[in-house]
N, C-alpha and C positions, 0 to 999 in steps of 0.2 A: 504493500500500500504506500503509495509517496504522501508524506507531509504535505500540507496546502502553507506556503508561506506569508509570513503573520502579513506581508505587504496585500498577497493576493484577498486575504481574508476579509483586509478593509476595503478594499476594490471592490468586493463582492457585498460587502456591509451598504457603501455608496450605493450599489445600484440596485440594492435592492429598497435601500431610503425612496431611489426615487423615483420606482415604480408602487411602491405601499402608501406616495404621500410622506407627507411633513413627520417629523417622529422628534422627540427628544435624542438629541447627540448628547451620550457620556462623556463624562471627562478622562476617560482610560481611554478611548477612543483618539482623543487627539495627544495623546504620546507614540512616541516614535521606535520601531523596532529599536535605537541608538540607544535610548532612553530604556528601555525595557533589560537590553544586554548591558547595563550598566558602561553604556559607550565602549562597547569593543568592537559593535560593529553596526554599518547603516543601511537602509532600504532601500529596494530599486525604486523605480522610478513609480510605476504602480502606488506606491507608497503616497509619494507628492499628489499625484491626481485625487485621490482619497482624501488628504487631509485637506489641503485646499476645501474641497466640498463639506467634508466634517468641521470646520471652523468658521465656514459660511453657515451652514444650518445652525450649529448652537452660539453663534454671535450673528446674527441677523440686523442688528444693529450698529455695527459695527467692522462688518466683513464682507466683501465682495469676491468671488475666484472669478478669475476671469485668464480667457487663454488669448495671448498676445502675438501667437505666431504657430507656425508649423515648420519641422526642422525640416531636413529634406528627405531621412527616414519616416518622415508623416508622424510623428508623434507633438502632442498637444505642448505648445509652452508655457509654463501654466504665473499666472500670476494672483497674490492675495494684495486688495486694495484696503487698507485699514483705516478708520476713522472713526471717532466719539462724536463728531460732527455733521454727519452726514454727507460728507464730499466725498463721495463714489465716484463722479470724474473730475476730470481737469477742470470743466468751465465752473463749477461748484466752489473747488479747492481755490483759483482767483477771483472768484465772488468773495468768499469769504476771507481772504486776507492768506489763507492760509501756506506753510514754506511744507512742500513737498521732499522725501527724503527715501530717496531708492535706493534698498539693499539688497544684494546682489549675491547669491550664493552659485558654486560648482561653474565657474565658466572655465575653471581647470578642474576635470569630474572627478579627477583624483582625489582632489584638492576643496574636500567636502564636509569641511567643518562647519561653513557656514549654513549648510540645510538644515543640518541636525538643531546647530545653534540656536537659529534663527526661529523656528518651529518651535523653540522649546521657551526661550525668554519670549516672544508674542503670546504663548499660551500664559506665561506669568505675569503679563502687560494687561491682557484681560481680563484674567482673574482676580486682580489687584489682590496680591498677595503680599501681603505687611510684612514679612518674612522675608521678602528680598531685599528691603529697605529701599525699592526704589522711590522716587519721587512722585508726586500726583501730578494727575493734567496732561500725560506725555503724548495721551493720543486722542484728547480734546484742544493743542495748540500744534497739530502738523498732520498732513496725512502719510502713512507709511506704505511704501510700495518694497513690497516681498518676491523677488523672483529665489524660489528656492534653489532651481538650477536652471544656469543659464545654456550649459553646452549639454542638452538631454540626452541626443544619439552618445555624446561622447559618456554619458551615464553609465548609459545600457553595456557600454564594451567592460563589463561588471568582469571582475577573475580579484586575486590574491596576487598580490607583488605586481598590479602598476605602478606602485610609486616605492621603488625600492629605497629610497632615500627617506622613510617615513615611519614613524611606529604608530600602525593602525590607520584605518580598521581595518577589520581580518580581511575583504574586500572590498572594492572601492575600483570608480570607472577611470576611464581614459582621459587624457591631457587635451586630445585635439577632438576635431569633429570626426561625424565619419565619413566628409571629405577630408580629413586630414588638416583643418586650418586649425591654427590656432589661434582665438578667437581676440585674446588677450595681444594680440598684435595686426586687427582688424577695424579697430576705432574713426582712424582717417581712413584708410581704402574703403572697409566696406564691403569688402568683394560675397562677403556670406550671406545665405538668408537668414541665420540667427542674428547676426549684427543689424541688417538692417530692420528687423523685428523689431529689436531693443533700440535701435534709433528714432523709429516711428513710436514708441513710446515714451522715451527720453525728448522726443520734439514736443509729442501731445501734453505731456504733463509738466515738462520743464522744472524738473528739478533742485531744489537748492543745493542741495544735497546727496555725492553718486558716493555711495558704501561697498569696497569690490573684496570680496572676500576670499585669501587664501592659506594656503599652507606655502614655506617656503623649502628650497634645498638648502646645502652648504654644509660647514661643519660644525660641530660638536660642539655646545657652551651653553650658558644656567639662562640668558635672555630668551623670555619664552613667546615673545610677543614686538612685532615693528609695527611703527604708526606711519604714514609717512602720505603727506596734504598738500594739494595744491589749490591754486594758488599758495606761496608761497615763499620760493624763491625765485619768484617769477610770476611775470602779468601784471593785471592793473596792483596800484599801487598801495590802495588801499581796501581792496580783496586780499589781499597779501596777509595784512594787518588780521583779517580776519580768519584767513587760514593757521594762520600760527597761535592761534586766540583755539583755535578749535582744534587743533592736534597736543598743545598741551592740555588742553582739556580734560580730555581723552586720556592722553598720558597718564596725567594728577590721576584720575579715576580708578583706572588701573593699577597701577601704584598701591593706592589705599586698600585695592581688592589682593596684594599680593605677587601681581605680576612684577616681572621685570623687563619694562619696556624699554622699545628702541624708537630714537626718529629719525632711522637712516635704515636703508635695506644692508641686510649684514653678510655683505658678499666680498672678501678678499680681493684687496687691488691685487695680489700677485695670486694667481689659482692656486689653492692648499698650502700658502702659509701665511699662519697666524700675524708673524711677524711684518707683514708688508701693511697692516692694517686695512682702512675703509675709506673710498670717497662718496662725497651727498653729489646727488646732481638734480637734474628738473628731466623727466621721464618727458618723449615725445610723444606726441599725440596718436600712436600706435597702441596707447596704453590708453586704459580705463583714467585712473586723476590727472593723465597728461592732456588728452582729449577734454577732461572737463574744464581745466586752466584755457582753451581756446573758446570757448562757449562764458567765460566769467561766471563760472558755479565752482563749486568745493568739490572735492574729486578726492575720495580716501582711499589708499590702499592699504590693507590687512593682511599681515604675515605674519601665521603663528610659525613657530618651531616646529621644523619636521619629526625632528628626533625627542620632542615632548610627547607621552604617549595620549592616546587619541581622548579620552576623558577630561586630561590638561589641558587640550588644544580647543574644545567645546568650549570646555567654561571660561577659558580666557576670550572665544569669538561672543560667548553671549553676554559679556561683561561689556565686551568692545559694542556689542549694540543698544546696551540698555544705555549707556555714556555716553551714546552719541544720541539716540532719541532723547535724553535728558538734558544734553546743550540744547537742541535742535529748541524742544520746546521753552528753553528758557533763552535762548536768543534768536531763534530764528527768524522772525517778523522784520530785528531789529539786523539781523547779517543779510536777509530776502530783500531791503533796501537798500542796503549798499552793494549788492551783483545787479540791482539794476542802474545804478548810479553809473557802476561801473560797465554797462551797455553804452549809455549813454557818452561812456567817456569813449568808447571804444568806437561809435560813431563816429568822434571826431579824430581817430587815430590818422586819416588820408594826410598826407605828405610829411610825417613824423617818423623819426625811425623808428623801428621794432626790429625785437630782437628775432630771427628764424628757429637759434639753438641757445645752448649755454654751456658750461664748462664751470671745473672745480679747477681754483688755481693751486699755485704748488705751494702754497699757504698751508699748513698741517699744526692740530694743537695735540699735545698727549691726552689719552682720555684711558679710565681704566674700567675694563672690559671683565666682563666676571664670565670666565672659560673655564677649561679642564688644561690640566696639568700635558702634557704631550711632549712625546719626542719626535725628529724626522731625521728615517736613515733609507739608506734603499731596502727598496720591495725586494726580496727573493721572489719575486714573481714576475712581475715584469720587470725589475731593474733600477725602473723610476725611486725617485725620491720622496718618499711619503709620510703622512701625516697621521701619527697613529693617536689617539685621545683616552686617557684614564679618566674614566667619569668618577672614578669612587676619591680623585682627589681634587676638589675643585681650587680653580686659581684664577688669583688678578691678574689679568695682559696689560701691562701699558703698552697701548699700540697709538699709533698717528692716523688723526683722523682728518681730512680733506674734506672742510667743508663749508667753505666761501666760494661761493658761488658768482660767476658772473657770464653779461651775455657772451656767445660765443661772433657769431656772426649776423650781422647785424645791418637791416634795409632801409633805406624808406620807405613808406606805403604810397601805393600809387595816389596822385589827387585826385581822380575822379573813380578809375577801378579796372575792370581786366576788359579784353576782349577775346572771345574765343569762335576761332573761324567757323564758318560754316561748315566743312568739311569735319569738326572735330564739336559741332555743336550738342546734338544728340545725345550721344553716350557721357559728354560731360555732363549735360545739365539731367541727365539721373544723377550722377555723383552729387552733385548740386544739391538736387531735391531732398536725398534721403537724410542729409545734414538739416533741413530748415532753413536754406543760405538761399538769399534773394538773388532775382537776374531776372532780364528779360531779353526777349527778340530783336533785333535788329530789324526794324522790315523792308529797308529799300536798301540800296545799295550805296556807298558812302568811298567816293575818289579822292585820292590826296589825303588822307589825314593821317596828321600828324600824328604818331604813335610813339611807344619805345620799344624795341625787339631786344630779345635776346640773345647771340650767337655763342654758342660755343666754342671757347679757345682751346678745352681739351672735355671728352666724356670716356669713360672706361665704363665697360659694361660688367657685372659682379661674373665673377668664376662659377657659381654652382647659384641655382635659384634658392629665394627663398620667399619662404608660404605662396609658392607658383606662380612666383613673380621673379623676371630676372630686373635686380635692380640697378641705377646708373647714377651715376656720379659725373656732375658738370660743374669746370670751369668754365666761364666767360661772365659780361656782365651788361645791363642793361643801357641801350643808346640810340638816340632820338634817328627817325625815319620817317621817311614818309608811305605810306601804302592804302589800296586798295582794300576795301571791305565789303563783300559779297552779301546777299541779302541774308538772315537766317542765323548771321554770327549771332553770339550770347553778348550781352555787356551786365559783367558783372557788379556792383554797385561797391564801392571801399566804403563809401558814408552804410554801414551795419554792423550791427549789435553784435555779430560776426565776424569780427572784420579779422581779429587773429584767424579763427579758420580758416577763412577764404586766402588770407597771407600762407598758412602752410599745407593748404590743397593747391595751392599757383603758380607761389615762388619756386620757382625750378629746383632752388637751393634749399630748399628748406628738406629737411631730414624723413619727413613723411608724405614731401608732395607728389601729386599724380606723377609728374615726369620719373620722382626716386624711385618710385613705386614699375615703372617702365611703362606708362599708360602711352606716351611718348617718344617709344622706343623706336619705329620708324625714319623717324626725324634725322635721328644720328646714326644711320644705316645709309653706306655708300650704295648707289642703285645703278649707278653708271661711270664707266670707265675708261679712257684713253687709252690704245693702246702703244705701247713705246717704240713702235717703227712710227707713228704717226706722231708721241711727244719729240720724238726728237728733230723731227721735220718742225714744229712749232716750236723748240728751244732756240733752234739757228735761226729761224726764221725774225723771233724776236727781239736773240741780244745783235742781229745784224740791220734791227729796225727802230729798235726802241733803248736807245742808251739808258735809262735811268733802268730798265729791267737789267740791260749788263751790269751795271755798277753795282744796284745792287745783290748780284748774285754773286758776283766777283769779291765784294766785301762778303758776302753767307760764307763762301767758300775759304777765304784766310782765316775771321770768326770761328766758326765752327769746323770743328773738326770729323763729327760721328757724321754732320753732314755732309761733307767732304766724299767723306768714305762709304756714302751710299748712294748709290747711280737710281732708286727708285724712288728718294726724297730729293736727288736734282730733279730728274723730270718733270716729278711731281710740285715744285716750284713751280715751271713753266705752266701746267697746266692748271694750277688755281687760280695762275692772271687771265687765260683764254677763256674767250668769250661761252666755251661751251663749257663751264664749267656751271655744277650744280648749285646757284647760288643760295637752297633752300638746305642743304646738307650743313646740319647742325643747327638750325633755325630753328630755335624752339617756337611752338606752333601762337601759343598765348602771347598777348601783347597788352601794354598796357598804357593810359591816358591818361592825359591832366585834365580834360573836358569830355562829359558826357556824348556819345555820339548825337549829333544832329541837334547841339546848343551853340550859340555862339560865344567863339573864342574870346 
């Protein structure tokens, strides 16, 4: 006889509620196999669709489940909409004033502390349980948006030892989808149908606040828990202010409960040793709180301890959410006006620089680190030099920690905004859309104007793809033109609330834009070629017609020397000056304006 597993059983509880009509939902009912196994181990997916619906029936005042998407295995993506207020949607939640606060569990399925967490402190947020000592009000002053797991196919690839680097639970899903993307580096592209789920939600209900919940790798040490918030080492200036107001927060909080937090991801400048210490940086918009720093909202991300086993890594995630519903409700009104402020400021970002990236300088202070005791000698296995850890003797590291921040590369923003050809109109302004980022049509056709282009002076294409993108790396830099404009192009608007996004889906140079991403990879693809019986009939023919080409080819030639020495970069001289050469090779396709098309100058 096979077991009916505890998940299948509330699946079948669900559906039999709701063919029988309305019933009273138990409160055993909404505890979680996690919870029952004394956290050794968590439920499939079955599990989420059940309780969802079980927390909707016995808090009906309170709880909405609702499903937000379909993966591409066809399975439901299930969301709980929570409120004491009755803001079940978005137009409700900005009627009433109220700051929206989406938390976000399994978009690494391994990486599943936040479901169990999550499901367990909401059930103690509604039962107002004196015993937790939390705070009153926390879900009469915000509405909470609960995705239990965000990558569900990546759930279901359910076994023991996906996440070898982890204690617990016994089993536990997969890291990517089951296209194999990993989602947690899909924020700006986009390219997934769960991403853009969670975008079209993230647009609809506008968040004050995105809470991304994980477990981390790395090595061996007593910090059981990273905070780590944007805004702030980066973006507006006084969202900033407010990001570091709300990751100590958090921190303090933790703290008083025991943990020992970090506010820096604790990942080795040198791979496996201790000694090289830590740098902080500002996460690009590939990521869950880097993407929200381009939007002017608060962006957390949550790393418990891999190697905390799985009971410690719960209670410190559901610590981590009851602390942050508890700022949320006690400031939130008051931080939901300054990320609009700072919209507004972001409006008027058009012809001010901004920063693309950032960078830790080589500024480093001692900080002492509470590790395990360790030696490193070579592996008898592989050879390599490694890092072995005695947990039974714990120890302070004084290590150097890098963590002044500043921009790296740094633009002005266009004054008026982009243009995107017609040719390339289409498929961008989806990418457009799914972000919430304003544009419209161009409708007639627009000769001579003035623009800025881009050319590349140098592009390198990456060696091996990555998330099924090969990506690309351009030097060159923007400069005034004149060109044609077909009817159909996009003109993208710089005066938006947006306007960081739009700067790092554009800017060629920016770390996660479409072009790094290869959406633009065409562009910097030779398509046509001379051939060298034919350049060299156009070399003589040149320096025998056109002295300043002699001259200088003749200085290339003393100059340089690898030049010198290669007969297919002389040629190749000659024919970037001939008229047949491809003058659209390297042209990145976007272009940008001081004046709206079709206003006058």
């Amino acid at each position: 006889m096979n077991p009916v597993r505890p998940t299948a059983l509330l699946l079948a509880l669900s559906l039999a509620a709701t063919l029988a009509g309305p019933r009273a939902v138990t409160a055993s009912e909404l505890t979680t196999v996690s919870e029952r196994s004394g956290f050794m181990k968590t439920g499939r997916y079955d599990e989420v669709i059940a309780l969802c619906d079980a927390f909707a029936a016995r808090y009906p005042d309170a709880v909405r489940c609702e499903t937000f998407g379909t993966t591409p295995e066809g399975r439901p993506m299930k969301l709980l909409v929570v409120s004491r207020m009755g803001a079940f949607t978005p137009e409700a939640a900005r009627s009433k004033g109220l700051p929206v606060t989406l938390i976000q569990g399994g978009i690494h399925a391994g990486e599943i502390d936040g479901k169990d967490a999550g499901f367990l402190a909401l059930r103690e947020l509604l039962d107002g349980d004196d015993a937790t000592g939390m705070q009153e009000g926390i879900l009469e002053n915000q509405v909470m948006l609960f995705v239990p797991v965000f990558n569900v196919d990546g759930h279901e690839r359910f076994k023991a030892w996906n996440r070898p680097n982890q204690r617990g639970p016994e089993e536990m899903g997969w890291r990517t989808t089951a296209q194999n993307y990993n989602l947690n580096r899909d924020y700006a592209k986009a390219d997934t149908p769960e991403m853009r789920a969670l975008l079209a939600l993230y647009n609809a209900w506008d968040p004050l606040a995105y809470i991304d919940l994980h477990a981390t790798d790395g090595a061996q040490f007593e910090h059981d828990i990273s905070i780590m918030v944007e805004p702030l080492n980066a973006g507006d200036q006084a969202l900033r202010e407010v990001g570091r107001s709300f990751r100590d927060g958090v921190i303090a909080s933790l703290a008083e409960h025991g943990s020992l937090p970090l506010p820096f991801y604790p990942s080795f400048v040198e791979y496996d040793n201790p000694a090289s210490g830590f740098e902080d940086g500002v996460a690009p918009p590939r990521f869950s709180h880097g993407y929200a720093l381009t939007r002017n909202r608060l962006g957390m991300l949550v790393e418990t301890h891999s190697w905390r086993t799985y009971p410690e890594r719960v209670r410190s995630t559901r610590n981590t959410i009851i602390a942050v519903l508890e700022m949320i409700a006690t400031h939130g009104r008051e931080w939901q006006a300054v990320a609009r402020a700072a919209d507004g400021r972001a409006v008027a970002l058009p012809g001010h620089p901004v920063p693309l990236d950032y960078k830790a300088t080589d500024k480093a202070r001692t900080i002492e680190f509470r590790g395990y005791a360790y030696t490193r000698t070579p592996s008898e296995v592989s050879g390599a030099l490694m890092t072995r850890y005695d947990e039974s003797v714990p120890q302070v590291w004084k290590v150097p920690l890098r963590d002044e921040i500043v921009p790296g590369r740094v633009i002005a923003a266009p004054r008026a905004g982009y243009i995107v050809p017609a040719a390339h109109a289409d498929r961008i302004a989806e990418r457009l859309s799914v972000h919430g980022l304003r544009f419209s049509r161009i409708g007639t056709a627009l000769s001579g104007m003035e623009v800025e282009t881009f050319r590349a002076t140098s592009s390198r294409f990456a060696g091996q793809s990555l998330e099924g993108s090969q990506r690309l790396d351009i030097e060159g830099e923007w400069k005034p033109e004149t060109r044609d404009i077909a009817a159909g192009a996009l003109f993208v608007p710089a005066a938006q609330a947006g306007m960081r996004l739009v700067m790092a889906l554009l800017e060629p140079q920016a770390p996660d834009s479409l072009a790094a991403w290869g959406l633009f990879n065409n562009a910097f693809e030779r398509k046509e070629y001379m051939e060298d019986y034919v350049a060299e009939e156009v070399a003589r023919e040149m320096l025998a017609n056109d002295p300043a080409v002699r001259a200088e080819f003749e200085q290339r030639l003393r100059d340089d020397e690898s030049f010198a020495g290669d007969p297919r970069a002389r040629l190749e001289f000659f024919y970037r000056r001939h008229e047949s050469w491809d003058d659209r090779f390297g042209l990145y396709p976007v272009m940008r304006v001081d004046h709206q098309p079709g206003t006058a100058r």
